[in-house]
TITOR-56879 format. One record per atom (N, C-alpha, C, O, CB): y, x, z; residue in one letter. Coordinates in steps of 0.1 Angstrom, whole numbers, plus 5000, padded with zeros to 4 digits. Last residue first. Glycine has a CB too. Layout:
% TITOR-56879
YXZA/...
% end
This chain:
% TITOR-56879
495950715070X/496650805058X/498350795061X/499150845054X/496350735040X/493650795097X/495050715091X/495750805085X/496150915088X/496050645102X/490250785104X/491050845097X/492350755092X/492150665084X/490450905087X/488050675130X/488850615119X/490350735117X/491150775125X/489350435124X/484850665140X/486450725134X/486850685126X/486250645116X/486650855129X/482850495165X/483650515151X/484550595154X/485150625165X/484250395145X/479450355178X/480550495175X/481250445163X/480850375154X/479750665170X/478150135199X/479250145187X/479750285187X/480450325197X/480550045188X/475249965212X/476150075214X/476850125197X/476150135187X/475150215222X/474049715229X/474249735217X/475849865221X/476849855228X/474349575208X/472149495248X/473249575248X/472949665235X/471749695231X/473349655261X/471349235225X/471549235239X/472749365238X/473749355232X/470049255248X/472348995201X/471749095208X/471749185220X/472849175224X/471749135202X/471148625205X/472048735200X/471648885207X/470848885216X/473748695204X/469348335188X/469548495198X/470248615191X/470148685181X/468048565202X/470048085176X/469748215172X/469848305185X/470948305190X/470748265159X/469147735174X/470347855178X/469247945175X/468047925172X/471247875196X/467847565156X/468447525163X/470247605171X/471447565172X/467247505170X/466347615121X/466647705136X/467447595144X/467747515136X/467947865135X/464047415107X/465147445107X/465047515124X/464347495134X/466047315102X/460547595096X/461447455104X/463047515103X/463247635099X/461047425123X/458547615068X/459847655075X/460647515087X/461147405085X/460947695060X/455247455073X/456347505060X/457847525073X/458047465083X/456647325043X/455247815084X/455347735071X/454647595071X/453447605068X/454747825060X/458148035099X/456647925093X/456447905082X/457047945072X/456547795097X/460348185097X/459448185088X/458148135087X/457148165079X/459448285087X/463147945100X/462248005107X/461748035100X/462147965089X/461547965115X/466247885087X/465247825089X/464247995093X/464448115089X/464947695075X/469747825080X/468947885089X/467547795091X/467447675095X/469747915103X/471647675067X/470847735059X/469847825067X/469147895061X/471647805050X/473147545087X/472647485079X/471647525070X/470847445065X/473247445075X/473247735119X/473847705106X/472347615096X/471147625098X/474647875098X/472347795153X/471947825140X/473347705124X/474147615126X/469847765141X/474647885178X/474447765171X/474047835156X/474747895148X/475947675171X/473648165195X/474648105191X/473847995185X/472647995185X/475648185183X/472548305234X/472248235216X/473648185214X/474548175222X/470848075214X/471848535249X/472648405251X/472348425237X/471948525231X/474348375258X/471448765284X/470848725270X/471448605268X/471648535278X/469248725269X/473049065290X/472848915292X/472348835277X/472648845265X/474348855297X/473749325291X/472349275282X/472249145287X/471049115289X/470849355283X/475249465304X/474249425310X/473049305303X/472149245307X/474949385322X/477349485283X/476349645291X/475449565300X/474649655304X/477549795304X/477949445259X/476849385260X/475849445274X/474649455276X/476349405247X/478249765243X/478649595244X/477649515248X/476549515241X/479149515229X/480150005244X/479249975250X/478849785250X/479349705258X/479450055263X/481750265225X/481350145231X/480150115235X/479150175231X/481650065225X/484150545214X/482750505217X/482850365226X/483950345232X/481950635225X/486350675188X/485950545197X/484650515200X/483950465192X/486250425192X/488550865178X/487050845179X/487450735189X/488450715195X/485850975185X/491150905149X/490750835162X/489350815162X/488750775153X/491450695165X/493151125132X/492051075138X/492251045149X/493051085157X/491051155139X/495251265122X/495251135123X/493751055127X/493450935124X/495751105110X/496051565148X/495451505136X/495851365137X/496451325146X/493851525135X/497251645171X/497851705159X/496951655145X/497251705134X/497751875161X/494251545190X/495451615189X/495951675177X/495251755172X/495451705196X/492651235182X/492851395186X/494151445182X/494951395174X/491851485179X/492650985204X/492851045194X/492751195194X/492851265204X/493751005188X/490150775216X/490650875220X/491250925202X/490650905192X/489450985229X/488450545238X/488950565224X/489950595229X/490650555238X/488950465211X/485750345253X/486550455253X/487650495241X/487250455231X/485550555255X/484950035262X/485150085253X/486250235257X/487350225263X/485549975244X/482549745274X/483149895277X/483549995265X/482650045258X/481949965284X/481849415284X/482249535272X/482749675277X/483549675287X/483549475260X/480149165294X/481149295292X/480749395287X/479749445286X/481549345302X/479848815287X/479448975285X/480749055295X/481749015301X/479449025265X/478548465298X/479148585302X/479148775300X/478548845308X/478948545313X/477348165287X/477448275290X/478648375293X/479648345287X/476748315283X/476147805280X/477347905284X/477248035289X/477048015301X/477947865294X/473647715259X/473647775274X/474847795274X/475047825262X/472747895278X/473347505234X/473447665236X/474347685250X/475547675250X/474347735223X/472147205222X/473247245229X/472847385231X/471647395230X/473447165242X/472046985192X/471247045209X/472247135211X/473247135204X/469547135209X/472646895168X/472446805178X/471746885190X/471046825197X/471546695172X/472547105147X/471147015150X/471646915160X/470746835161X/469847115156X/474447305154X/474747205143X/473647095143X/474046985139X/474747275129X/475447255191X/474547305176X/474647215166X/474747095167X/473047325178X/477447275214X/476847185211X/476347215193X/477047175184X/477847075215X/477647495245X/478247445228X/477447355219X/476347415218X/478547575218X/479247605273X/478047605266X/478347495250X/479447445248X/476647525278X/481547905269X/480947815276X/479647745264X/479147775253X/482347705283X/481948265272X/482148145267X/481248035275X/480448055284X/481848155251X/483648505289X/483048405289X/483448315281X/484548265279X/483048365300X/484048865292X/484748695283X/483348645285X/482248705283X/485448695261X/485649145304X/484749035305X/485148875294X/486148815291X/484749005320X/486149455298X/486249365292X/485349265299X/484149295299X/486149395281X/487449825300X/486749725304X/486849555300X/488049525299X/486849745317X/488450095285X/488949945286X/487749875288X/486949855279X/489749895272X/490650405282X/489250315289X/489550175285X/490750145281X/489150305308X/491950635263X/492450535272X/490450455273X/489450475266X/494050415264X/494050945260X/492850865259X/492850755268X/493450755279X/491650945261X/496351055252X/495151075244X/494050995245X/493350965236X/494751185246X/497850955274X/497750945264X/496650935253X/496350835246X/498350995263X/496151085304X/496251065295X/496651005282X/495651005275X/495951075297X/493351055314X/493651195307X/494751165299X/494751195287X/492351265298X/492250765314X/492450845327X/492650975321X/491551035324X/491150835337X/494750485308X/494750635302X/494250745316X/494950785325X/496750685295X/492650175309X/493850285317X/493150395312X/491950415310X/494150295336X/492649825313X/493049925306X/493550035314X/494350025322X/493949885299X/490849515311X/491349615321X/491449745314X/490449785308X/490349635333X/490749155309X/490649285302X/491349375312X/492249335320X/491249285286X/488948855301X/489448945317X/489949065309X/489249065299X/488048995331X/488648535295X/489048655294X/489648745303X/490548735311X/489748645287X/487548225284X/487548315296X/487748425293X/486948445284X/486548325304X/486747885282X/486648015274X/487948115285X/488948075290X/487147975254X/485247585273X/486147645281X/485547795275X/484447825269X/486047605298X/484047445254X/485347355261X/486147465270X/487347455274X/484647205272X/482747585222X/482747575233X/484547485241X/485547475235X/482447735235X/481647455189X/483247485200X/483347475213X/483947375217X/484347405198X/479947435181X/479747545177X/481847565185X/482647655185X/479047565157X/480147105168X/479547185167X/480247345169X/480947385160X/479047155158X/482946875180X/482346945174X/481547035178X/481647075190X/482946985169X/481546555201X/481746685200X/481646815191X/480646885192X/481346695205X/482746235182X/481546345183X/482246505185X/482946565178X/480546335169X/484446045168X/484746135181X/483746175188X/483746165200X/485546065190X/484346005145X/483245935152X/483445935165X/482945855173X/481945995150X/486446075130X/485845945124X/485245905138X/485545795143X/484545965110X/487546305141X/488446215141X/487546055136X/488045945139X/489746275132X/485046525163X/485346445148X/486146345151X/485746265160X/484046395140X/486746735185X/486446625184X/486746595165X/487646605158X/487246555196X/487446965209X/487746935198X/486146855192X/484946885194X/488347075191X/489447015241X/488746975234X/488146905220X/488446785219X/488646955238X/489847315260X/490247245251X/488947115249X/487847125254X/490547345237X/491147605286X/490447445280X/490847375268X/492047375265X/490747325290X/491047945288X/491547835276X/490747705281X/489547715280X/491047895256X/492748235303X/491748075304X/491747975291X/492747945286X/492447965317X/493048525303X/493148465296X/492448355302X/491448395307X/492848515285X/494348875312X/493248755315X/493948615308X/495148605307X/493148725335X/495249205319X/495649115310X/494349005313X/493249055316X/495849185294X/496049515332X/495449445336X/495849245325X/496949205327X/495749485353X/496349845324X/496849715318X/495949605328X/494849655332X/496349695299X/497950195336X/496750055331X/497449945327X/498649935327X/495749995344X/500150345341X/499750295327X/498650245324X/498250235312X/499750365320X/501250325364X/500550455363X/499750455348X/498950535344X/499550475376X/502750085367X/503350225366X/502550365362X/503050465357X/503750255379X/501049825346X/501649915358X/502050025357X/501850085347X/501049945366X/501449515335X/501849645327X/501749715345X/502349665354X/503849645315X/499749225337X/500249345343X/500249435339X/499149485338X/500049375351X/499548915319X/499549055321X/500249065327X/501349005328X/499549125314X/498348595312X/499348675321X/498748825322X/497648845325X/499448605337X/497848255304X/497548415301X/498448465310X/499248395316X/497748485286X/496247935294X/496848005307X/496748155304X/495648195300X/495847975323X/496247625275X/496047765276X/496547805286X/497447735291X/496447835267X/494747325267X/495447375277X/495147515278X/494047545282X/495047315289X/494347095236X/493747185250X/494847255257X/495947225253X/492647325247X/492346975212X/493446895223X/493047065234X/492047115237X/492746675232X/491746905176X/491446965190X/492646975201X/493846985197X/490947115187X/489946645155X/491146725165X/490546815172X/489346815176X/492046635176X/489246615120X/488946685138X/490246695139X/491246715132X/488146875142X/487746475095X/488946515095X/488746555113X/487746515118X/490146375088X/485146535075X/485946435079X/486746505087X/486646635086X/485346325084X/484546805047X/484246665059X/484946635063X/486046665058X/483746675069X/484246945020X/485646845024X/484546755036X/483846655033X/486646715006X/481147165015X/481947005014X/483446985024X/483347015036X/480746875021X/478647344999X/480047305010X/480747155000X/480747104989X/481647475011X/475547265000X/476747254993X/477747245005X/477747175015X/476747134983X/471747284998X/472947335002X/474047304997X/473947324985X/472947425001X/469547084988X/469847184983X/471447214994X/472147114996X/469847164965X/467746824990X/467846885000X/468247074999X/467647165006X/466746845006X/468546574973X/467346724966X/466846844978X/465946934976X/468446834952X/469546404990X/468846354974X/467846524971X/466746534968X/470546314958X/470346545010X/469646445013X/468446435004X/467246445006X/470446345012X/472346835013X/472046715003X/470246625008X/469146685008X/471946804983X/473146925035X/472246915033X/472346805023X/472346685026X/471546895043X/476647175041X/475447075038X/474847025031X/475347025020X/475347005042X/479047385059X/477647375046X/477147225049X/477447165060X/475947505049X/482647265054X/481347325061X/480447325051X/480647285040X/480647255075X/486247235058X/484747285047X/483847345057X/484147425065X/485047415032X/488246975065X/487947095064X/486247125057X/485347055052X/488047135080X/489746765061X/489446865046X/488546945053X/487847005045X/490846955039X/492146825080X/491346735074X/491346815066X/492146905063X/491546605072X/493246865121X/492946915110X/491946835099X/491046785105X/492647025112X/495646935144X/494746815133X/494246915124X/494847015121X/495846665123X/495847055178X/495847085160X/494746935156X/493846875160X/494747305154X/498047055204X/497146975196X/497147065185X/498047145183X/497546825193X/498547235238X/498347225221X/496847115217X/495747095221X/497947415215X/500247375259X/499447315256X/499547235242X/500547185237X/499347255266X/500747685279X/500547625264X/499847545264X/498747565267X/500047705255X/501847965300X/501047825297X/501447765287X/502647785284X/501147715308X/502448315306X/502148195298X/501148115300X/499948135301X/501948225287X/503648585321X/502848475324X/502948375312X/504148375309X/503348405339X/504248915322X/504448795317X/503748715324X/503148765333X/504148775304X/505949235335X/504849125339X/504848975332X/505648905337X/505049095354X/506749425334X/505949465332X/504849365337X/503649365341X/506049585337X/509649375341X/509349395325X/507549435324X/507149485314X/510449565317X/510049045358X/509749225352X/509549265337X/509249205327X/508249295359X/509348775351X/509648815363X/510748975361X/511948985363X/507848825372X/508848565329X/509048725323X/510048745333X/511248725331X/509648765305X/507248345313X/507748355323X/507748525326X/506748595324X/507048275332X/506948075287X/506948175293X/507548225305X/508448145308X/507148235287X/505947775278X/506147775287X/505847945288X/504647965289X/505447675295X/504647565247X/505147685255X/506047725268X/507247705265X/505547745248X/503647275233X/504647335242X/504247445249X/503447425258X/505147235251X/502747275196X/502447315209X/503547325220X/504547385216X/501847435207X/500947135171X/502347095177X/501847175191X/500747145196X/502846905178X/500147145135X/499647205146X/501047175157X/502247195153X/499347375141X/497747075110X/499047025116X/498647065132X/497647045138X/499446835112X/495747205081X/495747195096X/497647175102X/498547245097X/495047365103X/493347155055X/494847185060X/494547145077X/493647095083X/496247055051X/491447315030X/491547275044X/493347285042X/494147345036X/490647395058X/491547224996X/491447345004X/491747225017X/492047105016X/492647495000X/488147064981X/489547084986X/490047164992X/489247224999X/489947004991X/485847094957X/486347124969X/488047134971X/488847194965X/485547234972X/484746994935X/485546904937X/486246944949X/487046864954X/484946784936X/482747124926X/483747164920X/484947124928X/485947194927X/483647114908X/480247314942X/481047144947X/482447194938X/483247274943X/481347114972X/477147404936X/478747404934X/478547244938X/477847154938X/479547464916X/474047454961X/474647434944X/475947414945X/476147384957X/473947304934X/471947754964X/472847644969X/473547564957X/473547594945X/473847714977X/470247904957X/469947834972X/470647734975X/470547654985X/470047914984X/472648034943X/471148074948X/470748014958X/470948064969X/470848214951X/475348064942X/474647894938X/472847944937X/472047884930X/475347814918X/478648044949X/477548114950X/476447984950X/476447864954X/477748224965X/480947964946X/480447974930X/479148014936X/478248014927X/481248094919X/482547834970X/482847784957X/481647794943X/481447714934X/484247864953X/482148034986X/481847844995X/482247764977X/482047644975X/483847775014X/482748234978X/481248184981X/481348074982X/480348004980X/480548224991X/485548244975X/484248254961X/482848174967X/482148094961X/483748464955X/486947954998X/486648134988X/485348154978X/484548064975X/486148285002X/489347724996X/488047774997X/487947914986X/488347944975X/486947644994X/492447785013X/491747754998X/490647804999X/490547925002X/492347814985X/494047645040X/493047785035X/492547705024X/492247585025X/491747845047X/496947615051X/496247555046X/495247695039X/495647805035X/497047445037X/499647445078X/499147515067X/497547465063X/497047355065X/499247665072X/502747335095X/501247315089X/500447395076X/500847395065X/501447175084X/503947285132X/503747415118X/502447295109X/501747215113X/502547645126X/506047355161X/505047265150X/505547315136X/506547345131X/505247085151X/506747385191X/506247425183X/505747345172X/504947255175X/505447485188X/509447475217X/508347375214X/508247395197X/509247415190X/508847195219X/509647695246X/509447675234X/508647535228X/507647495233X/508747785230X/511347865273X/510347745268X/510647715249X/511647715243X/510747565278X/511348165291X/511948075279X/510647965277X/509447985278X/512348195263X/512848255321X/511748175316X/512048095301X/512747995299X/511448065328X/514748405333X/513348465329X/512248375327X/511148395330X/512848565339X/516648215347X/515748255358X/514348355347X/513248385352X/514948065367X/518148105328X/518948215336X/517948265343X/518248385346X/520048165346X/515948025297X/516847965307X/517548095318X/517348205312X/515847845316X/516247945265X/515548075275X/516948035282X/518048015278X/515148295269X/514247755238X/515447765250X/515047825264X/514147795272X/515847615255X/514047725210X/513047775219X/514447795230X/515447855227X/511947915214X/511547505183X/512947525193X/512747595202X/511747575208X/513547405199X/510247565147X/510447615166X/512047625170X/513047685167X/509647795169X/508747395124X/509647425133X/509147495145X/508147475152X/510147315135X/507847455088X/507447475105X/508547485110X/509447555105X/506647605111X/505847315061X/507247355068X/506147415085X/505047425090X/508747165071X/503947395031X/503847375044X/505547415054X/506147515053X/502547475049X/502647255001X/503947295006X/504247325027X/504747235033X/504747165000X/500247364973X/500647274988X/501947344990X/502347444985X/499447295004X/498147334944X/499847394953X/499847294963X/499547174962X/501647374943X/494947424938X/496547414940X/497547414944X/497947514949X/496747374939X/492547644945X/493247544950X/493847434954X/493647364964X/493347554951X/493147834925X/491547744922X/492347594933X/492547474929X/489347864932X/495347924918X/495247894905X/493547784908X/492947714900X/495148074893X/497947824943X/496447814943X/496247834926X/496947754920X/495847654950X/501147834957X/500447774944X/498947884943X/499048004941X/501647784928X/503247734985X/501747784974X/501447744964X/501447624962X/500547774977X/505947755002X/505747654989X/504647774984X/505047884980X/507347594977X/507247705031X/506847785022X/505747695014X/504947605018X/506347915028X/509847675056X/509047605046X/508647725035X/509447805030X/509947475039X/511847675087X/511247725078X/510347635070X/509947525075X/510647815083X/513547715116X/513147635105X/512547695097X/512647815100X/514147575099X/514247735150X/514147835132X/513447715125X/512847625131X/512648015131X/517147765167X/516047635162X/515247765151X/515847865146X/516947445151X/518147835205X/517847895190X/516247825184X/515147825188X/517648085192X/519947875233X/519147755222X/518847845210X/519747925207X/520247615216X/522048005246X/520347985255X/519147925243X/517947925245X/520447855271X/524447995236X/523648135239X/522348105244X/521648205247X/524248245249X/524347835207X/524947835223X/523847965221X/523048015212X/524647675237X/522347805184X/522847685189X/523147705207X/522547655217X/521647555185X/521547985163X/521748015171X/522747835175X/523647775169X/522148175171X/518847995137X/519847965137X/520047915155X/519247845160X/519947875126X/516848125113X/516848115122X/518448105131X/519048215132X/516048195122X/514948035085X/516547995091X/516348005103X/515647915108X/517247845088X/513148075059X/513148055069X/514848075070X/515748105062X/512148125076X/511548025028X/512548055032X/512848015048X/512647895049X/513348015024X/509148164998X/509348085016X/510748135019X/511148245016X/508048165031X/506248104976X/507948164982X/507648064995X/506947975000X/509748104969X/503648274965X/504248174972X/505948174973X/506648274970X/503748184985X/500548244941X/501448274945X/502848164955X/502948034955X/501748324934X/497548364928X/498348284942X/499348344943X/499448474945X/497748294957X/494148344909X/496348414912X/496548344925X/495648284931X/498048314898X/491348504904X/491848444911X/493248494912X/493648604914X/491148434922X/488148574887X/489048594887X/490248524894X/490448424886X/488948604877X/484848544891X/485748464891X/487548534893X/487948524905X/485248364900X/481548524880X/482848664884X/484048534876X/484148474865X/482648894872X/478148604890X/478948514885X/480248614890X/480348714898X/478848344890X/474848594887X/476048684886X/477048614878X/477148584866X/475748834880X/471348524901X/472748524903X/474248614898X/474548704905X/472748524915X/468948634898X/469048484901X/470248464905X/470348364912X/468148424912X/467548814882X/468248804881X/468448674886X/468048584878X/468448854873X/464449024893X/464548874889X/466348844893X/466648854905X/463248764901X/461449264891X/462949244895X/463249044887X/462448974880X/464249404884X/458849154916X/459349214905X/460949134905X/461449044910X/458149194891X/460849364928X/459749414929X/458549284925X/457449304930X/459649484943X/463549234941X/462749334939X/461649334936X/461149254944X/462649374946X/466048984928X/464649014939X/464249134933X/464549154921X/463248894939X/469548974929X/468248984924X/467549004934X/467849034946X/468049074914X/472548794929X/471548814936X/470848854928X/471048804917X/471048734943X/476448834932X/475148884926X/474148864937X/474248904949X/475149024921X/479948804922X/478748784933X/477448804922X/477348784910X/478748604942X/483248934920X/481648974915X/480948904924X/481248934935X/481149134915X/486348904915X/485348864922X/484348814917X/484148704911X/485648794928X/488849104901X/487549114902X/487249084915X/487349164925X/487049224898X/491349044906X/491449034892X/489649044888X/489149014878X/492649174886X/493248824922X/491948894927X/491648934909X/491848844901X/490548754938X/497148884930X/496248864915X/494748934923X/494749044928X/497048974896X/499948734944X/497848824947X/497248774934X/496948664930X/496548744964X/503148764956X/502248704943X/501248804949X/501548904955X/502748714924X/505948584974X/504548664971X/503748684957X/503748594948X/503548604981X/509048634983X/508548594973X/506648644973X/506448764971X/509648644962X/511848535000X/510848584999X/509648524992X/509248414994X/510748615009X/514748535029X/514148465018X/512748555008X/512848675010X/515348435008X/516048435062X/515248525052X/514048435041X/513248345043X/514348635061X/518648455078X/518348335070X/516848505062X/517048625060X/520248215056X/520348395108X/519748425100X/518748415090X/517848355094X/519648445103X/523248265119X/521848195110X/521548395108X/522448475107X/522348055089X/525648265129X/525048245140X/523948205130X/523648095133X/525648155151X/527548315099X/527748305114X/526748245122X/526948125121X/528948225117X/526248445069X/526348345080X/526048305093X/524948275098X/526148285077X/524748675069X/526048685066X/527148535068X/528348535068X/526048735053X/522048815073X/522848755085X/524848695082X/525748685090X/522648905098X/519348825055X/521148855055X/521248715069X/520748605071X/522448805033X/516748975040X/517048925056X/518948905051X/519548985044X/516449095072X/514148895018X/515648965018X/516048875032X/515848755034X/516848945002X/511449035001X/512248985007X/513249025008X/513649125004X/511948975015X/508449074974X/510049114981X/510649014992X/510148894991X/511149104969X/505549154972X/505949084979X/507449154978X/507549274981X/505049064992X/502149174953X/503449254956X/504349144961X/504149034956X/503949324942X/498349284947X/499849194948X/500649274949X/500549394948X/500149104958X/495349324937X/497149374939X/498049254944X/497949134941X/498049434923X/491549344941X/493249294944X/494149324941X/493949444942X/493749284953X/488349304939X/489349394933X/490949324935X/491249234927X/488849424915X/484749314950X/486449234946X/487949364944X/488149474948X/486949104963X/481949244954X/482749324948X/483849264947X/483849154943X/482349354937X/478849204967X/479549134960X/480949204964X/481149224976X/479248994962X/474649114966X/475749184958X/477549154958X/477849074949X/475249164944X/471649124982X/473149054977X/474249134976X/474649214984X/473848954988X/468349134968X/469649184973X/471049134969X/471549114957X/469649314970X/465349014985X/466049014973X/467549054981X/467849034992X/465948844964X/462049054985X/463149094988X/464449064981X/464449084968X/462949214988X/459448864998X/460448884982X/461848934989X/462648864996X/460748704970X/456348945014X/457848895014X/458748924999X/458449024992X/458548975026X/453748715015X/454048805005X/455548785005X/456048694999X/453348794991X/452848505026X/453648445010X/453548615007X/453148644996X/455848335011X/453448545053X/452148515051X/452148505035X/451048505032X/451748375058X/456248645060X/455248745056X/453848675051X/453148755045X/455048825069X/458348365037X/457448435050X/456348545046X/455648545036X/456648315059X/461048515015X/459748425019X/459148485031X/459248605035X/458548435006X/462848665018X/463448495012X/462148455015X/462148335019X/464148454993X/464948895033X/463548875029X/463548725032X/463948665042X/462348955038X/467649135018X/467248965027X/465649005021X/465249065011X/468448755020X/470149345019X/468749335014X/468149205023X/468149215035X/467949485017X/473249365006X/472649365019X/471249325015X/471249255004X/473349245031X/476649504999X/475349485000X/474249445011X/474349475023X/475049574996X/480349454990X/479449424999X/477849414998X/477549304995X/479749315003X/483849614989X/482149614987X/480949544993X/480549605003X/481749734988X/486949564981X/485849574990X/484449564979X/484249524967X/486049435003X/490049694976X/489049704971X/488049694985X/488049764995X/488949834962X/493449654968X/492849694980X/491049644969X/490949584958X/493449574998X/497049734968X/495749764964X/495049724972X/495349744984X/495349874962X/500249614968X/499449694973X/497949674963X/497849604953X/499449664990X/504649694972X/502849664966X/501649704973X/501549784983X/502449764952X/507449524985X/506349604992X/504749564977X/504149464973X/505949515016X/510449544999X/509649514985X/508049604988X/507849724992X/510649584969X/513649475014X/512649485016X/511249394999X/511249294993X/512849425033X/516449455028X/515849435016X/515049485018X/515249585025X/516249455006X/519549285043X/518349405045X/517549355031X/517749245025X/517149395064X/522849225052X/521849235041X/520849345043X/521149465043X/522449255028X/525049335068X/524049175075X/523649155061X/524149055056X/525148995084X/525549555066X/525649535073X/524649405083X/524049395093X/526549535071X/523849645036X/525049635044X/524949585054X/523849535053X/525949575039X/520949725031X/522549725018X/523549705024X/524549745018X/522649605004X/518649885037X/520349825044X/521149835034X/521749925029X/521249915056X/515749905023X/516949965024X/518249855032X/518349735029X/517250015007X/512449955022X/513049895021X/514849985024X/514950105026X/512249805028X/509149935004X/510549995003X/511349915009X/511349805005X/511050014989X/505750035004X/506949995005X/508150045005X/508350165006X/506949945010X/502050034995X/503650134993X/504850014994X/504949914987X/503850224974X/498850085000X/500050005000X/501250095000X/501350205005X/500049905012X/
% end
């Protein structure tokens, strides 16, 4: 990626940015049970991007800031592929080429010294998609005591991706897919004692319709995403960190919610009601290097089958260090350090290798599990 930006004056900023990017994906699956003689077969799939984005910030009207701005993403290569091994068998290669482009203009605008509204709207255009338009407001009023309150509402929108669109080994096209949208309203409540201490409560609705999952054709019992019926989700957030002197972090998280099909008001699948976060930070050498302990709890969750998955509790342990006078960073981990054992919600295309195949219910996840990485920054 490469940008540019420059001060043309005082209350005009400018700003233009390109980029590149390239992924790869393989993976070797076994499609029949061992009793059948397994068929290996490998998934293939490739993509190729640019875009390029300008903006422009000017403050040249009294108490607005106003920024305007332009995107465009050309996918110019999306490759999917399956074959089987041995013997070989071409059962998939398709390549869909993809545009998108947006503009957006926001307004952030000062009403007295404690009030400030922002406004905003941005207009997409989808070449598989189409065009949607999404606004957002925020009012946010910071009072004398270190407490700003905010009230929130936004709407956006995800365009289904190659797979949920072209991939058709096992599964078959839904031309007719819509992209998801989501309407989102929240009240905020911060609290900023110190500089080394927040507090936040939040409570929030999202709608959302359209959205896309897998399913079971009935008539042939072949796979297809689909536009389902329309969910809420309703909940109550709690966070708060401690920055300390000697440079740990101490940070914790609560979330209640509850999200619900708007037709039936059935518990969604695979959305736990409560959810839990602990995290603990500190440089013992150091800058160079920092610790970080972790707990999160999820709670128990209701499967795509109609059955339910236990609530559980991990921790995580992670070290990561840079080195000196280079752009390297190592990072060793530990996840999972007491190997609590807990399942997730199987999916629609998950079945057992009996025979004849039953559908999964949940899946077992893995227990303790250890991560090395470097990462090199250009």
């Amino acid at each position: 990626a490469l940008s540019w930006r420059s001060k043309v004056s005082e209350t005009l900023d400018l700003f233009a940015g390109v980029s590149v990017a390239r992924y790869r994906y393989s993976s070797v699956n076994v499609t029949e049970p061992e009793s059948q003689g397994p068929t290996r077969s490998i998934d293939t799939a490739a993509s190729l991007s640019s875009g390029a984005e300008v903006r422009a910030i000017s403050s040249a009207l009294s108490g607005h800031k106003l920024i305007a701005g332009a995107e465009y993403t050309r996918d110019s290569k999306r490759q999917m592929a399956n074959y089987d091994l041995d013997p070989y068998h071409l059962n998939l290669d398709v390549a869909h080429p993809k545009r998108q482009a947006a503009v957006y203009l926001q307004d952030e605008m000062r009403l007295g010294r404690s009030v400030i509204l922002n406004t905003g709207v941005r207009r997409d255009v989808d070449s598989e998609g189409g065009a949607t338009t999404n606004p957002r407001v925020a009012l946010l009023y910071k009072t004398a005591r270190q407490v700003t309150l905010k009230a929130l509402y936004g709407t956006a929108f995800r365009s289904a991706n190659a797979y949920e669109r072209y991939y058709t080994f096992g599964y078959k096209t839904n031309p007719a897919l819509r992209s998801e949208h989501i309407k989102t309203c929240e009240l905020v409540a911060e609290y900023f004692p110190t500089d080394r201490f927040r507090a936040t409560a939040s409570v929030f609705q999202y709608r959302m319709r359209d959205m896309l999952a897998l399913a079971t054709d009935p008539a042939d019992g072949f796979l297809f995403f689909s536009n389902i019926d329309a969910a809420r989700a309703t909940g109550v957030e709690l966070e708060a960190e401690w920055l300390r002197e000697d440079g740990s972090a101490l940070k914790g998280s609560a979330n209640v919610q509850s999200a619900r099909n708007d037709a039936n008001g059935a518990w969604l699948p695979n959305s736990p009601r409560r959810l839990f976060k602990l995290d603990y930070a500190l440089p013992p050498f150091g800058d160079h290097l920092r610790a970080n302990a972790a707990y999160r709890f999820t709670s128990r969750r209701r499967t795509v089958q109609g059955g339910e998955v236990g609530g559980f509790g991990v921790v995580d342990m992670n070290l990561v260090g840079t080195v000196p006078g280079t752009h390297v960073e190592l990072s060793a981990g530990v996840l999972n350090v007491f190997a609590r054992r807990y399942a997730d919600s199987a999916s629609e295309e998950h079945y057992d290798n009996s025979t004849p195949p039953r559908r999964l219910d949940a899946i077992g996840q893995d227990g303790r599990s250890w991560r090395l990485m470097a990462t090199v920054r250009f």
